[in-house]
Structure formats: C-alpha cells, structure tokens
DOTORKOL-531007 format. One record per residue (C-alpha): residue number from 1; residue in one letter; x negated, y negated, z negated. Coordinates in steps of 0.25 Angstrom, whole numbers, plus 2048, in hexadecimal, padded with zeros to 3 digits. Last residue first. Layout:
BEGIN
<zalum NUM; a; <X; Y; Z>>
...
//
This chain:
BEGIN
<zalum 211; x; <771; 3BE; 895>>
<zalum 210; x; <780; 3B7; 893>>
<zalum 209; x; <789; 3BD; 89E>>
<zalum 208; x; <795; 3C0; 894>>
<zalum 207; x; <791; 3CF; 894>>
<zalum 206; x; <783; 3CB; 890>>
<zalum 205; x; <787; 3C4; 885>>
<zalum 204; x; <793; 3CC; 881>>
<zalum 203; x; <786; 3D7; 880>>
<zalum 202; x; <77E; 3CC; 878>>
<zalum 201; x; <78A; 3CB; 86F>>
<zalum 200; x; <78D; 3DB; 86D>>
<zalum 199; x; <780; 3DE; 86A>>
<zalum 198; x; <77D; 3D4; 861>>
<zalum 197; x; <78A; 3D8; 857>>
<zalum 196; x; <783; 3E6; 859>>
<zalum 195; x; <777; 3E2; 853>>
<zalum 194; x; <77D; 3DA; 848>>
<zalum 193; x; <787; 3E6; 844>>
<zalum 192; x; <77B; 3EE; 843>>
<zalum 191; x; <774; 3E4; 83B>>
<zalum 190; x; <77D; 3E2; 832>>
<zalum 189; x; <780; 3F4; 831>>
<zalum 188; x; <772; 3F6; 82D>>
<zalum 187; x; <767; 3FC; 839>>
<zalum 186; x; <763; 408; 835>>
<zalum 185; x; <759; 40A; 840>>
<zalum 184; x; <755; 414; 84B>>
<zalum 183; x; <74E; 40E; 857>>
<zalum 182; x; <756; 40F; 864>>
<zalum 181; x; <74E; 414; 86F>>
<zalum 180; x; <757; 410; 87D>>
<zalum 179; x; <751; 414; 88A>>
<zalum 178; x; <753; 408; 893>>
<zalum 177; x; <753; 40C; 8A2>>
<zalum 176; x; <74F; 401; 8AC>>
<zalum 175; x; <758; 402; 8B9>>
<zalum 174; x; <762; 3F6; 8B4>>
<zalum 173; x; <756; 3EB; 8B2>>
<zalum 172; x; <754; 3E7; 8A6>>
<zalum 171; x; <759; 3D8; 8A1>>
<zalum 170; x; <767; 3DB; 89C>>
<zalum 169; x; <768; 3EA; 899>>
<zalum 168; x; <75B; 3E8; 890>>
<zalum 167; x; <764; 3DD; 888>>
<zalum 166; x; <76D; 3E9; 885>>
<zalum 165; x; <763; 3F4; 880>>
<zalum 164; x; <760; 3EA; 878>>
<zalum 163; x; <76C; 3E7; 872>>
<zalum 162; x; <771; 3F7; 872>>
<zalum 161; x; <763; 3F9; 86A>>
<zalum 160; x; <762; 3F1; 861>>
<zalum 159; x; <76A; 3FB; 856>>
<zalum 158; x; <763; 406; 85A>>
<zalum 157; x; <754; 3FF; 858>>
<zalum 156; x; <74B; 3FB; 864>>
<zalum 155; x; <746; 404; 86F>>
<zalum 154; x; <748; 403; 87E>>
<zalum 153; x; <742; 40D; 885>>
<zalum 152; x; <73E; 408; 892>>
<zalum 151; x; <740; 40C; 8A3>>
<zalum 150; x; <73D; 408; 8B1>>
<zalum 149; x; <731; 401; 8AC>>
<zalum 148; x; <72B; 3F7; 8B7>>
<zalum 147; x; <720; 3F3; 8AC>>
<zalum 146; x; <721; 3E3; 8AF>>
<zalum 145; x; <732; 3E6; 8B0>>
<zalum 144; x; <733; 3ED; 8A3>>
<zalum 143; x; <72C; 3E4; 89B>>
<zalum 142; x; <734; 3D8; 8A2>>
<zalum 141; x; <73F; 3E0; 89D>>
<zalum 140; x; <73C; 3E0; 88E>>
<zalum 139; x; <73A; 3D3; 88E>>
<zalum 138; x; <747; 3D0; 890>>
<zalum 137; x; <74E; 3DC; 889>>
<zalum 136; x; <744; 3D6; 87D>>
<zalum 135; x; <748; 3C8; 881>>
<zalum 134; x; <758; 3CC; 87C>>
<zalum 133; x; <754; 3D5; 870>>
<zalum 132; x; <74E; 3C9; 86B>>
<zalum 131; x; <741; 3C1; 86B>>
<zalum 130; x; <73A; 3C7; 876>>
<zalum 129; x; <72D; 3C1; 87C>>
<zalum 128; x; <722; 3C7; 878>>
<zalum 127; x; <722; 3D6; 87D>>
<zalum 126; x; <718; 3E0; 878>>
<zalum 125; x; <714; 3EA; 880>>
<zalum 124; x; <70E; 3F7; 87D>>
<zalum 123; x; <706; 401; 884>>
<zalum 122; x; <6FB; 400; 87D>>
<zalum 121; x; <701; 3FF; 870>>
<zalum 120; x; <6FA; 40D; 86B>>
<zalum 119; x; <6EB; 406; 86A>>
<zalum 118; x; <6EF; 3FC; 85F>>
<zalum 117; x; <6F2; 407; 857>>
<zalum 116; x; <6FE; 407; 850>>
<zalum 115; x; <702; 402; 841>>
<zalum 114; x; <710; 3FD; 846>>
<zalum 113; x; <70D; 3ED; 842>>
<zalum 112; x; <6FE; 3EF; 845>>
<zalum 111; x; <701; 3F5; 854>>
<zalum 110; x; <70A; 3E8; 856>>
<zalum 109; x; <700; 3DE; 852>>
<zalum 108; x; <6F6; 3E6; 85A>>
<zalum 107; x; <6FF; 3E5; 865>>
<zalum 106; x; <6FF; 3D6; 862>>
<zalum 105; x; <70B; 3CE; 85D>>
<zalum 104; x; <709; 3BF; 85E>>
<zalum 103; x; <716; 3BC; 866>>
<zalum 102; x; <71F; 3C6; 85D>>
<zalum 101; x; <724; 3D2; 863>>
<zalum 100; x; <731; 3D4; 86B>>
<zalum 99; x; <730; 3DE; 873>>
<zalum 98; x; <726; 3EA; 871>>
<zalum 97; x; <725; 3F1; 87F>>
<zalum 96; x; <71F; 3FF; 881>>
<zalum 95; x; <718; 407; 88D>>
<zalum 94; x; <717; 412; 893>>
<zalum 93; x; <723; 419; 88D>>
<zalum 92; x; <726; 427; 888>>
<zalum 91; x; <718; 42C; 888>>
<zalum 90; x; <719; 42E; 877>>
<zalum 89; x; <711; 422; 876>>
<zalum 88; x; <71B; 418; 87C>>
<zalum 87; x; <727; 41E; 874>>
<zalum 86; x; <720; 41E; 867>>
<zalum 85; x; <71C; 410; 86A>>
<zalum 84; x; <72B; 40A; 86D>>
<zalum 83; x; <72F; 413; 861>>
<zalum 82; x; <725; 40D; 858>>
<zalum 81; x; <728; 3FE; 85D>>
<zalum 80; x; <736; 401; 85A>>
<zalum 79; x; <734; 408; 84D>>
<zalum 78; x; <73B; 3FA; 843>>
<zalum 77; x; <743; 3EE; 84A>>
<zalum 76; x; <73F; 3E3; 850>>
<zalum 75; x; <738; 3E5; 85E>>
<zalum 74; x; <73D; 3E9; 86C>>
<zalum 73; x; <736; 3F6; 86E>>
<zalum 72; x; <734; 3F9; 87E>>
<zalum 71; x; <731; 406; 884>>
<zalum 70; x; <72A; 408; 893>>
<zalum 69; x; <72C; 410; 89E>>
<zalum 68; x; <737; 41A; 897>>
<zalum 67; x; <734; 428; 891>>
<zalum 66; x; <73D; 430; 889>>
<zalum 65; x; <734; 438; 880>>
<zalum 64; x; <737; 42E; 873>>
<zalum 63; x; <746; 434; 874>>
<zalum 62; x; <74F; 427; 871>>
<zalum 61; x; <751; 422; 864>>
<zalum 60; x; <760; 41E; 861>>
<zalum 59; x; <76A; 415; 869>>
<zalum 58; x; <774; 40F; 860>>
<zalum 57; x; <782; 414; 864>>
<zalum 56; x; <789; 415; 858>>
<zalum 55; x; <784; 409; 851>>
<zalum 54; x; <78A; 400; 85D>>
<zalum 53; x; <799; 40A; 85E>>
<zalum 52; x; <79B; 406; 84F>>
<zalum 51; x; <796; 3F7; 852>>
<zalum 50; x; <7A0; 3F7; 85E>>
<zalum 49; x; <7AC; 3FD; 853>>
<zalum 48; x; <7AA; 3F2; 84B>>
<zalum 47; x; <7AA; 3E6; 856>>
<zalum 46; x; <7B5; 3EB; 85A>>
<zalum 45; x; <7BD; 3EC; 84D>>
<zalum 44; x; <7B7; 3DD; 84C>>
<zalum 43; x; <7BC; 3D7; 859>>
<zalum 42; x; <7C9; 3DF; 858>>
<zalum 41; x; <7CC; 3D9; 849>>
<zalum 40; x; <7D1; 3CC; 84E>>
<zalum 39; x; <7DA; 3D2; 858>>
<zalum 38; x; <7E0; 3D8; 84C>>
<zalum 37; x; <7E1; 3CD; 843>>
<zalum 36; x; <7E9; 3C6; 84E>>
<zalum 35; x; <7F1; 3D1; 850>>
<zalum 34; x; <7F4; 3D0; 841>>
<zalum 33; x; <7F7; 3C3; 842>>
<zalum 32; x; <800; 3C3; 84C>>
<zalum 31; x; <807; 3CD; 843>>
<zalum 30; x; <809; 3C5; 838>>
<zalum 29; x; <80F; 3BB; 841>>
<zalum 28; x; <81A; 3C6; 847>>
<zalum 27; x; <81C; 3C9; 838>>
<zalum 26; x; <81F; 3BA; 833>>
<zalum 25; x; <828; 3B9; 840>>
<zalum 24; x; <830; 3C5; 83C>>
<zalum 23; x; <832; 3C2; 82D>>
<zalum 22; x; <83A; 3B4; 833>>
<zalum 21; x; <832; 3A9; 82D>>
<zalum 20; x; <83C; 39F; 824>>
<zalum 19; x; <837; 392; 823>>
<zalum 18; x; <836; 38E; 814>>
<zalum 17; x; <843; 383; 811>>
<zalum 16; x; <83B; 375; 80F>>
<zalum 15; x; <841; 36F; 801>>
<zalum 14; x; <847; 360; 803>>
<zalum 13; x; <841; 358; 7F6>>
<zalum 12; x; <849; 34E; 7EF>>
<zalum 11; x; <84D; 355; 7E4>>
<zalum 10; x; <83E; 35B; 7E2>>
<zalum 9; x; <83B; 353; 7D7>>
<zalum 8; x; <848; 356; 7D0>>
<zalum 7; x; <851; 34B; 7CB>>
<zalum 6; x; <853; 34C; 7BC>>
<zalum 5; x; <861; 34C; 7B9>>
<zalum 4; x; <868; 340; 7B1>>
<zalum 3; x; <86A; 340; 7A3>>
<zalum 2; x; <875; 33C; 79C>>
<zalum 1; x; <876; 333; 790>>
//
C-alpha cells in the first residue's frame, strides 16, 4: 500500500519577497544620521571649549595698594572676609561691605569667627538682605548709592567672579568702577563646570530681557 506525501505546513503559505534597498539610499540615510549626530554634538563641543576659555580667564588677586571708595566681600567662600579687611586697613578703602551675613550676626559675632578685635571692624558694614549672588549685586548698590562711592573692589573667589561681576553690571550705575580681586582657590573640576553652566544661564537670562 502506497503512501501519500506529507503536506508541508507551510504549503499554503505566500512567502514575502524582502524589499530590496538600493546601496545608494542606505548611504544617503546613513549620512543624515551623521549630520544629525553632528549638529548634536556642536552644543556640547561648544559648551567644552567655553568652560576652557572660563577657567582660563578667571581674574586673580588685585594689587592690595590699588585704592577704591569702598570694598565689598560677598560671603561663602574661605579669605574673603580677610582680604576685604586687609584691603581697608592697608589705606586702600574706607570702608568695607560683608553681604550676605546671617540675620543674627553681630560684628562681634563676626570678629570671634576670624579671631579679630572687635575694635578693627569699625569700618565695616554688614549687609542682611542677600541670599544669592543676585541680592548681593542688589544690595551691594544701595551701599554704594548711600555712600556716594564712585568706585569698589569687588572681592569673591576666581571662579564667582564673572557671575558676580555680572549681576554688578545689571543694578550699578555705568560710571561706577568695579575693581576685581579674585580669591585664589582650587575649585574641583564639578564644581567648575557648575559655575560656569550658571553663568551662561543667567547671562541668556539677562540677554532674553529676564532681570
């Protein structure tokens, strides 16, 4: 007895043929994609090359005989406040602004942090108000303004610097000469990058009309 032939599975079943792509059009699409990449990667490269020119171009100390009205510390990071005094008691300056201090800080207060006489912040303001580098700009004009300075040394640390140096350009008026004393630090490459990614947003900001 013979046996018939098993029926495949697939016997009834059309196969698809595989559209054929022309070697030219997968090349023009691989090349979008690397344009696409590319434009991609601008933003970043750019971004680079501008935190280069950023760490390049810090400000560092100014001579301490160069003499201004007045000097103002914007508080938070280590040997402001005892450049600011340095610069007052050396003739330099008649008289200092600390911005930014706590609500309940004293001159004494202050004077016991540093491990200085009392007597030797006679000259020293402290300013209340400020909370960021944005009120210390703030209130660092309504300091110039009530003394009728003409001039001030602006000291903060290097990297602080082009930001505050900034928000001073904002608020003070054009004929007021800011000398810049940058405090030297080691800031770490994160908090470089931080700063200067700070920078470049508020001065977008400002750009875009946003004050």
């Amino acid at each position: 007895m013979s046996r018939k032939p098993a029926l495949r599975a697939n016997s009834n079943r059309t196969s698809r043929p595989v559209p054929f792509r022309p070697a030219s059009a997968r090349k023009r699409r691989a090349g979008v994609w690397l344009w696409v990449a590319r434009l991609a990667a601008l933003p970043v490269l750019g971004w680079c090359l501008g935190l280069i020119w950023f760490s390049l171009a810090l400000p560092g100390p100014a001579p301490l005989a160069a003499r201004t009205d007045g000097v103002v510390v914007l508080t938070g990071g280590v040997g402001r406040f005892r450049r600011g005094l340095a610069v007052v008691e050396s003739g330099s300056a008649r008289r200092l602004l600390v911005s930014g201090v706590g609500a309940n800080t004293s001159r004494r207060d202050l004077a016991g942090a540093f491990g200085v006489a009392t007597r030797r912040l006679r000259t020293t303001d402290l300013g209340y108000e400020a909370i960021d580098t944005r009120s210390n700009a703030e209130e660092t004009a309504r300091w110039v303004a009530s003394h009728k300075f003409t001039s001030i040394r602006l000291v903060t640390s290097a990297a602080h610097m082009p930001r505050a140096r900034l928000e001073l350009a904002r608020v003070l008026p054009a004929a007021v000469i800011v000398l810049q004393d940058g405090v030297p630090s080691e800031p770490k490459a994160p908090s470089l990058a931080f700063e200067y990614s700070k920078y470049l947003l508020r001065r977008a900001a400002l750009l875009a009309g946003v004050a």
